[in-house]
C-alpha positions as CSV (number, residue, x, y, z in Angstrom):
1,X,6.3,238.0,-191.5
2,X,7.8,234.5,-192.1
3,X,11.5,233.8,-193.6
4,X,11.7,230.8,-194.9
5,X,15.0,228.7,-195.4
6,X,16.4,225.1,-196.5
7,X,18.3,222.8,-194.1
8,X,19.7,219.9,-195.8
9,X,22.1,216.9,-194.6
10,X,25.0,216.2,-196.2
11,X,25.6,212.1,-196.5
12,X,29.5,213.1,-197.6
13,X,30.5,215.4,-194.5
14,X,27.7,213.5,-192.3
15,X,26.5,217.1,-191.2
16,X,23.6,219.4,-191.2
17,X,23.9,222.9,-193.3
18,X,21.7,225.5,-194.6
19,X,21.5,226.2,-198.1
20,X,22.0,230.3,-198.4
21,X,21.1,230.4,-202.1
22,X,17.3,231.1,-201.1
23,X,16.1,231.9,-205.1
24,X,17.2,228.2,-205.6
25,X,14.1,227.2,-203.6
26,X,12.0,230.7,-203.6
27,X,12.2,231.9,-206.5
28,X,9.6,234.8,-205.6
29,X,11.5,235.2,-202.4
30,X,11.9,233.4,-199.0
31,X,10.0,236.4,-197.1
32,X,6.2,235.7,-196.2
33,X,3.9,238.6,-195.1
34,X,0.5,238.0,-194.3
35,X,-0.1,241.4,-195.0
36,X,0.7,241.9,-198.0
37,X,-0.9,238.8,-199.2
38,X,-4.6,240.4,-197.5
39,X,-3.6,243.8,-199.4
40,X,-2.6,242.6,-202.6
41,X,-3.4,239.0,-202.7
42,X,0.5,237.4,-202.9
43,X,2.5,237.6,-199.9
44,X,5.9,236.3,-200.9
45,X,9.0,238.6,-201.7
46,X,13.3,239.1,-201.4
47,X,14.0,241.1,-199.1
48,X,16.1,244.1,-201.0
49,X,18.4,246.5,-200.0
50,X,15.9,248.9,-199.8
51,X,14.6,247.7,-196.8
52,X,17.5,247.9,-194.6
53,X,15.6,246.4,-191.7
54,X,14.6,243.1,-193.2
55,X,17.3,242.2,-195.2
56,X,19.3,242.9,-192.3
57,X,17.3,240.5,-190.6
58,X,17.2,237.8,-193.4
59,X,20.9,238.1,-192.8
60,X,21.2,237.7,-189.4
61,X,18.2,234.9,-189.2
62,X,20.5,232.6,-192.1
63,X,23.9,232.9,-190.4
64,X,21.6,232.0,-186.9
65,X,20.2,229.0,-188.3
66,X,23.8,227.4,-190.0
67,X,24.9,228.1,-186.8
68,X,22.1,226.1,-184.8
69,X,22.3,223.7,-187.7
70,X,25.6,222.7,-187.1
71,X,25.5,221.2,-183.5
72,X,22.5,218.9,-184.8
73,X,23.9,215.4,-185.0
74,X,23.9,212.8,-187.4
75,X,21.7,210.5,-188.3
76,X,21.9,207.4,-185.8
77,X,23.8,209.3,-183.3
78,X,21.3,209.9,-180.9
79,X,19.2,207.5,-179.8
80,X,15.9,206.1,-181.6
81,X,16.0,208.3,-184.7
């Protein structure tokens, strides 16, 4: 599976951030499974709370990335970007 997310910079606060509202983005979900998408042809869901295990994930993956996120620097402060 794949869990796919936004990062975006922020020219205001001059700092990276992830945007958490995934169905802005995915609308069918931010989940990929290769699986499913062989079985049934379309690969893409939300994880729900029925599936304790990979919405617990999804969780845990979101808060990991803002938190990586924000120790990235800005724009110009490291050299030749």
């Amino acid at each position: 599976m794949q869990f796919h997310y936004v990062v975006f910079y922020d020219t205001d606060t001059q700092k990276w951030g992830v945007e958490f509202e995934t169905s802005a983005y995915f609308s069918d979900g931010n989940v990929y499974d290769d699986n499913s998408a062989t079985e049934t042809g379309y690969g893409w869901f939300a994880p729900a709370d029925d599936t304790p295990m990979e919405a617990a994930l999804d969780e845990s993956l979101v808060r990991l990335l803002g938190y990586i996120v924000d120790t990235w620097p800005a724009p110009g402060v490291v050299a030749n970007v």
